[in-house]
C-alpha positions as CSV (number, residue, x, y, z in Angstrom):
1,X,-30.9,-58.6,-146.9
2,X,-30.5,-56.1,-144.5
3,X,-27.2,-55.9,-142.3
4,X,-27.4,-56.9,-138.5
5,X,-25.4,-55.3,-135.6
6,X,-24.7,-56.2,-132.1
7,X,-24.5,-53.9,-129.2
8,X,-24.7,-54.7,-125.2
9,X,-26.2,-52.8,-121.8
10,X,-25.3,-53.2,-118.6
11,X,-28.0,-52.7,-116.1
12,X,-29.5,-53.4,-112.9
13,X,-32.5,-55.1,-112.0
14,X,-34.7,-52.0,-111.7
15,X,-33.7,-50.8,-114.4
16,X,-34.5,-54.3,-116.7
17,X,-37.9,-54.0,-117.7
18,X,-37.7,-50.1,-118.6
19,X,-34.6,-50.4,-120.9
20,X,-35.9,-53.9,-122.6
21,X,-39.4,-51.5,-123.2
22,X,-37.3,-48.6,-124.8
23,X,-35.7,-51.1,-127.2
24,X,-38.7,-52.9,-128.2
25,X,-40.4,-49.5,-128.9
26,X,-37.1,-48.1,-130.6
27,X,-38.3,-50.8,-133.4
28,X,-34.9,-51.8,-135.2
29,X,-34.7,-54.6,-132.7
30,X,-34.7,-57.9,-133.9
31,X,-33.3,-59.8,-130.9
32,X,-33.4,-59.0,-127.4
33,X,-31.0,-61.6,-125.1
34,X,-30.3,-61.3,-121.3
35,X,-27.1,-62.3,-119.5
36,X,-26.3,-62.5,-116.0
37,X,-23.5,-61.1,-114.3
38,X,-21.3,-64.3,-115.2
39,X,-22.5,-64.0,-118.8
40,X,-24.3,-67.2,-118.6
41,X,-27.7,-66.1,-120.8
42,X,-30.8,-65.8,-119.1
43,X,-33.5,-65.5,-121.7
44,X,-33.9,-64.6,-125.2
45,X,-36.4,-63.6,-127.6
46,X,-36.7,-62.8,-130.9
47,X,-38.6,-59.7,-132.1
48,X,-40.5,-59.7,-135.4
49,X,-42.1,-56.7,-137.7
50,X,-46.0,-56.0,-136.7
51,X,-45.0,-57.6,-132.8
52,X,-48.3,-55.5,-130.8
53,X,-48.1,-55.1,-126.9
54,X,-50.3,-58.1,-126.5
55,X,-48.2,-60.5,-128.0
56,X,-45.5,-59.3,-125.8
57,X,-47.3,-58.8,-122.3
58,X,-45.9,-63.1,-121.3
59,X,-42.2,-62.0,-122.2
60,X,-42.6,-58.7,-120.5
61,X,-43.6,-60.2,-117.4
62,X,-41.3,-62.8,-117.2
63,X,-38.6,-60.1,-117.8
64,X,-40.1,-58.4,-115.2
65,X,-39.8,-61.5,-112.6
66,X,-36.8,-61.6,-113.6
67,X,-35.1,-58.4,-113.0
68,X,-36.7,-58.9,-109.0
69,X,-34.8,-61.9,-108.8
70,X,-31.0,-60.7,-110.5
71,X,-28.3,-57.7,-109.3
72,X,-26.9,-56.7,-112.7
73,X,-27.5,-58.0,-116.2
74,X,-26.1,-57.5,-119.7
75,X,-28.7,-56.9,-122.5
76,X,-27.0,-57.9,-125.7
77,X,-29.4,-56.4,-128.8
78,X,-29.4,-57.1,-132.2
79,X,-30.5,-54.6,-134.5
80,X,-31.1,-53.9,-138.2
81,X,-29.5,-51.0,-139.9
C-alpha cells in the first residue's frame, strides 16, 4: 500500500479554483479538503486514478462558487508518495 502525506495551502478566494486545478493536474492527489478561515471544513472530495475533466466539471464549479463567497481558505491535500 502506498504511503499517504498531508500538506496545507493557504489562499485567497481568487486564488481557490486555480490552485485546487494545479493539484488535481499534479496527479498524486488523492484528497482535496477546504477549510475556512476558522478551520471549520468547507468541502471535500476525494480524487480517484482515471478521474477525466468531465467527472470533475460539478466539484469544480462548486469550488468555484465557493471561493466568490470566502476571504481566505486552507487547502489541506493528501497525497501519495
Amino acid at each position: 500500500m502506498a504511503k499517504t502525506f498531508k500538506e496545507s495551502f493557504t489562499v485567497s478566494g481568487e486564488q481557490l479554483l486555480k490552485k485546487i486545478k494545479e493539484l488535481i493536474a499534479e496527479g498524486n492527489v488523492r484528497k482535496i479538503t477546504i477549510h475556512d478561515k476558522a478551520g471549520k471544513e468547507i468541502m471535500s472530495f476525494p480524487l480517484t486514478i482515471g478521474v477525466v475533466g468531465a467527472v470533475l466539471a460539478p466539484v469544480l464549479a462548486a469550488v468555484g462558487a465557493i471561493a466568490a463567497l470566502i476571504g481566505e481558505c486552507t487547502i489541506s491535500v493528501e497525497r501519495e508518495q
